[in-house]
ZAMARGU-4260 file (C-alpha; in steps of 0.2 Angstrom, whole numbers, plus 5000, padded with zeros to 4 digits):
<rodrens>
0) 5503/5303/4698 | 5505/5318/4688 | 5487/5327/4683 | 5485/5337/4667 | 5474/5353/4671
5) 5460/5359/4659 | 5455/5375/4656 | 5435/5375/4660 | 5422/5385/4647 | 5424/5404/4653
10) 5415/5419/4646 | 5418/5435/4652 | 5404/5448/4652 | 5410/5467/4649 | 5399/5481/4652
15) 5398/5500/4646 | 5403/5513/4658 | 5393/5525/4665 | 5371/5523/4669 | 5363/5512/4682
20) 5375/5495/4681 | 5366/5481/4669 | 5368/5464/4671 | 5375/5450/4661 | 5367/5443/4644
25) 5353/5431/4648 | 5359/5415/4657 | 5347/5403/4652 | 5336/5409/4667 | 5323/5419/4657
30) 5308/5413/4647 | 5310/5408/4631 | 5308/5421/4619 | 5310/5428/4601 | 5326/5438/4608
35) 5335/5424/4616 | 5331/5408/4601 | 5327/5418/4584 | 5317/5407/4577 | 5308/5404/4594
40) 5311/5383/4598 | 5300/5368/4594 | 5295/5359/4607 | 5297/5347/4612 | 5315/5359/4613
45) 5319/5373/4624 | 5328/5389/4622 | 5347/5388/4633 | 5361/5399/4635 | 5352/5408/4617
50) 5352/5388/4609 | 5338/5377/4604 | 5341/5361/4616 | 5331/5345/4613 | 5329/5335/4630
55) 5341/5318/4628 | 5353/5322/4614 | 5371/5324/4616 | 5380/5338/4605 | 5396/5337/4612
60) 5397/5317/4614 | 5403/5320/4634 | 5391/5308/4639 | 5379/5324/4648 | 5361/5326/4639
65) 5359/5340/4632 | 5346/5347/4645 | 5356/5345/4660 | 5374/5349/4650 | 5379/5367/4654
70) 5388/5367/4637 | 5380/5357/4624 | 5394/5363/4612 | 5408/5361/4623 | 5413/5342/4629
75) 5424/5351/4643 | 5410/5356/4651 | 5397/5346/4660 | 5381/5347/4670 | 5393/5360/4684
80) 5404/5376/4677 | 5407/5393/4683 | 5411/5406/4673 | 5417/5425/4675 | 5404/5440/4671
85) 5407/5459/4677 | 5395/5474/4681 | 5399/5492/4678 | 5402/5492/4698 | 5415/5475/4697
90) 5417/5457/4693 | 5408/5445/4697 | 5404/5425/4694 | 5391/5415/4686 | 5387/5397/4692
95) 5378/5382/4682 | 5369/5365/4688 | 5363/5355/4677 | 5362/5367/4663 | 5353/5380/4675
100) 5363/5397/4678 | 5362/5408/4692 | 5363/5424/4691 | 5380/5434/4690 | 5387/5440/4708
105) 5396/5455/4702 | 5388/5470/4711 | 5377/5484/4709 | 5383/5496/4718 | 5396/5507/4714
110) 5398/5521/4726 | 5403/5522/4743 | 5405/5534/4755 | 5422/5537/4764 | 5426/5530/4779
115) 5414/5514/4774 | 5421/5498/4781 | 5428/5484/4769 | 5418/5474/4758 | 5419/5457/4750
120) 5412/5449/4735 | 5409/5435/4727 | 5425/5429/4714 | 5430/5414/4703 | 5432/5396/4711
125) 5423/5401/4728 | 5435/5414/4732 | 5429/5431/4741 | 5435/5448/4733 | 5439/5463/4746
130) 5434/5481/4741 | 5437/5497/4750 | 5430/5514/4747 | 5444/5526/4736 | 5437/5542/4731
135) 5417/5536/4734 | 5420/5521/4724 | 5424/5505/4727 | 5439/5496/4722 | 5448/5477/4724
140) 5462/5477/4739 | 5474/5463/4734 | 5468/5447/4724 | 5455/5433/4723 | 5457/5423/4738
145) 5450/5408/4727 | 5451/5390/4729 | 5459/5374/4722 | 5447/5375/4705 | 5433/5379/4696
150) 5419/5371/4697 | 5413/5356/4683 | 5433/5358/4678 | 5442/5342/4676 | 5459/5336/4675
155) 5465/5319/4669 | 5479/5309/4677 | 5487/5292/4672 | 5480/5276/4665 | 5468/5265/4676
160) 5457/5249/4676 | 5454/5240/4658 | 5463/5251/4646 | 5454/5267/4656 | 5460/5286/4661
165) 5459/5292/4681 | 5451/5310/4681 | 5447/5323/4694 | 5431/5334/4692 | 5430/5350/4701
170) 5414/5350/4714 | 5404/5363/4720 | 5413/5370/4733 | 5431/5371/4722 | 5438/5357/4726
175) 5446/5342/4720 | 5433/5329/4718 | 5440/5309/4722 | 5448/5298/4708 | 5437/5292/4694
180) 5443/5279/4680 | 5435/5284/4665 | 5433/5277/4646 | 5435/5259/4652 | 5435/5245/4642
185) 5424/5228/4642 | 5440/5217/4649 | 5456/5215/4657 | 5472/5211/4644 | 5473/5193/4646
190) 5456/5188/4653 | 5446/5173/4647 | 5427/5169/4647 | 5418/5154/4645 | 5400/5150/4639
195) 5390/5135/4642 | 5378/5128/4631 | 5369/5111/4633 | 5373/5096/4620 | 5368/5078/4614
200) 5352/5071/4608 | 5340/5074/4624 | 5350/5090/4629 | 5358/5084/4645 | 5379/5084/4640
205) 5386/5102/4640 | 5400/5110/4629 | 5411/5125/4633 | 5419/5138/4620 | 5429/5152/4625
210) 5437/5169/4621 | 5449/5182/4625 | 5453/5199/4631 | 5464/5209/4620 | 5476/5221/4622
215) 5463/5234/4619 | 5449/5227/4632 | 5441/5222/4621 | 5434/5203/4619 | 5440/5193/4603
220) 5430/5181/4594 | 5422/5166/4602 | 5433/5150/4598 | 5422/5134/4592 | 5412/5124/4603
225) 5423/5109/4610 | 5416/5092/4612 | 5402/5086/4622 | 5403/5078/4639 | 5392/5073/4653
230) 5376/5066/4651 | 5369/5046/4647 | 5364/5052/4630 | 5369/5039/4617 | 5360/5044/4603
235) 5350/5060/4593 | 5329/5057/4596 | 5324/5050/4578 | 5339/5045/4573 | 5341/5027/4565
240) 5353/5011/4564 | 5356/4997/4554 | 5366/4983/4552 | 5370/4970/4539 | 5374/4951/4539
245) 5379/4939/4526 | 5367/4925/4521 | 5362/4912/4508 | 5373/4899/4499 | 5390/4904/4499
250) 5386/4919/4511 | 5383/4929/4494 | 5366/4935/4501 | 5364/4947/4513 | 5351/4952/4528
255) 5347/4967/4538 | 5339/4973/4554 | 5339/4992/4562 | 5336/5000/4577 | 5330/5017/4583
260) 5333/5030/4595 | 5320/5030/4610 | 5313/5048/4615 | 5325/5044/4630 | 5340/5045/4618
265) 5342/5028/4621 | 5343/5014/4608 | 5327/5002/4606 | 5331/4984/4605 | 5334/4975/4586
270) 5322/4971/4573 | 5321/4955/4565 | 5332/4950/4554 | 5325/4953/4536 | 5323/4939/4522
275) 5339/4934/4516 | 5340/4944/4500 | 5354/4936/4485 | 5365/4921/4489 | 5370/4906/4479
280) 5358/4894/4468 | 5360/4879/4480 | 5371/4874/4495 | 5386/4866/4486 | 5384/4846/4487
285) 5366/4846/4485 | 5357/4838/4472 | 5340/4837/4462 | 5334/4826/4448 | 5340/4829/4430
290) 5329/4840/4419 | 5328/4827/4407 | 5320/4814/4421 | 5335/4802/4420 | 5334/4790/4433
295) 5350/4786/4436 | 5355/4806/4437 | 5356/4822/4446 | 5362/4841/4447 | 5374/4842/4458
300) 5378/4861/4466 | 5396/4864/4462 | 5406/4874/4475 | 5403/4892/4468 | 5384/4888/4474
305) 5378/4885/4455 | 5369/4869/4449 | 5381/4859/4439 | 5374/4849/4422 | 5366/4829/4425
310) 5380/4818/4430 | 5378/4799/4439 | 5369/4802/4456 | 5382/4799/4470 | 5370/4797/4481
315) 5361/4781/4474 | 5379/4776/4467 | 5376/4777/4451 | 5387/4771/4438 | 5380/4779/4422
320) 5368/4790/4415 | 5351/4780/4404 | 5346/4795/4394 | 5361/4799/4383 | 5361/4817/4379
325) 5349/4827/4366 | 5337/4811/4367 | 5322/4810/4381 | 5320/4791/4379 | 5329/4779/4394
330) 5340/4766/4387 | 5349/4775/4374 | 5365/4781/4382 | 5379/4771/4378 | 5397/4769/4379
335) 5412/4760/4366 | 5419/4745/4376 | 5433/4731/4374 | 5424/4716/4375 | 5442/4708/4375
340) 5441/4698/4359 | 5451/4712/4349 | 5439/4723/4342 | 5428/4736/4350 | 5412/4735/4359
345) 5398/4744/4365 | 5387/4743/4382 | 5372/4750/4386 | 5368/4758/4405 | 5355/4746/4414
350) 5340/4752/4422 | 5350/4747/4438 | 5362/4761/4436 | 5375/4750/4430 | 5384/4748/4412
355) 5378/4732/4405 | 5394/4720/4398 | 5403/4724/4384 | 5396/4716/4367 | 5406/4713/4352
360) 5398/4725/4339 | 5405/4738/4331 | 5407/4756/4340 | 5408/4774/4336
</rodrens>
């Protein structure tokens, strides 16, 4: 795996020659004060590093609050840096934890008296500096003796997990921390999920959707719900059913009955069927007297259901109708006849049901 090495947030602190050796800028160690925040902070913010820092927000979107970030303005640098600072007398380092710096290790002491043994200080990345005494002043021998990095320093290697980025942070002691795989996604490419919600009238079937993971980690859309399964349920609390017959002469009517759906999403038993509603006049055969009273007659239902005019009853076998038609009066309906002597007749229909015989008489 090849790692990309990034510079961590340095500053270097030069001083003036000559007086007693002063010490770096302020650190962020040092009360808040007029000099350091100019406008003094509001609290609930405090003054860091000469910046107004409000506990909780993020400046440099690295995911460090500001109150523990040792550069609020820098996403490079975290909650552990190091950077260089000098004295008049050498350099020296700076360390921070969680946004607090120590002071600087350059030294204090200049001068030296020859024939003092060989000192060591303090350097970058948790290296040691060797001095020794030239001229009553001390001076480096050789370089840094540092080590693998500086602290809070990260590198970033190849990719890793969902759609994520393997990085290295620098720990305390300058050294490589272990593997991390940052800036993952929600999913793997390719990964389904299922959700489970529960169906049917009395809530005891289930149905399932499902969604994807894309090429991104990210899940897609949920898919619809499929159909619902399991459970006794047949039918939705409240819900109603009816059915419908045919009925009545000539199955021209029609009936109904319903149903409904029990609080145990089961079906109650039928209704009754209700009155026959519609259908035919009569039941075709049937018969009833003729309006007109005739004795001899009767309505007869035809075959579409409907009450045919007054004809001979069939069921007393008559032969003819007494009431001819207009006229209320029995007696009066007649018929032309050949009595058989060569000219026409006329007969009269008895109160037996029967045509009386054919008279010689003129008819018309």
């Amino acid at each position: 795996m090849r790692l990309l090495r990034l510079t961590p947030f340095l500053i270097v602190f030069a001083c003036a020659s000559g007086g007693t050796a002063p010490f770096p800028q302020d650190s962020g160690n040092t009360p808040d004060s007029a000099v350091d925040c100019d406008p003094a902070c509001v609290p609930p913010a405090t003054c860091e590093s000469g910046a107004c820092v409000t506990p909780g927000t993020d400046a440099d979107s690295d995911g460090v609050p500001a109150d523990i970030d040792c550069n609020d303005g820098d996403p490079s640098v975290g909650r552990i840096a190091e950077r260089t600072c000098s004295s008049e007398c050498g350099a020296g380092v700076e360390r921070c934890t969680d946004a607090f710096w120590d002071e600087c290790t350059a030294p204090t002491t200049c001068d030296c008296t020859p024939g003092d043994p060989p000192r060591m200080i303090p350097c970058e990345r948790c290296g040691m500096q060797r001095q020794i005494c030239m001229g009553g002043r001390w001076v480096d021998e050789g370089g840094c003796s540092s080590g693998e990095c500086s602290p809070g320093e990260s590198r970033s290697g190849g990719p890793c997990g969902a759609c994520g980025t393997l990085s290295q942070t620098c720990q305390m002691d300058c050294t490589w921390g272990g593997d991390a795989c940052n800036g993952e996604g929600a999913c793997m490419p390719g990964a389904t999920e299922n959700e489970m919600q529960a169906c049917g009238g009395c809530g005891d079937g289930t149905q399932l959707r499902t969604r994807s993971c894309g090429a991104t980690c990210a899940w897609g859309a949920w898919g619809a719900w499929g159909a619902c399964t399991g459970g006794a349920t047949e039918c939705t609390v409240g819900e109603m059913e009816m059915e419908t017959r045919a009925c009545g002469n000539c199955d021209a009517g029609s009936q109904t009955r319903t149903r409904s759906c029990s609080a145990a999403c089961v079906w109650d038993t039928w209704s009754a069927w209700s009155t026959c509603a519609g259908g035919g006049a009569c039941a075709p055969g049937a018969t009833r007297p003729c309006a007109n009273g005739d004795s001899c007659g009767a309505e007869v239902c035809d075959g579409t259901c409907t009450w045919g005019g007054c004809q001979p009853n069939p069921a007393i076998g008559s032969a003819c109708l007494r009431i001819a038609p207009g006229s209320t009066t029995p007696g009066t309906n007649f018929q032309c006849c050949d009595p058989g002597d060569g000219g026409p007749g006329w007969q009269f229909c008895l109160s037996s049901c029967a045509w009386a015989p054919c008279a010689s008489n003129a008819c018309s």
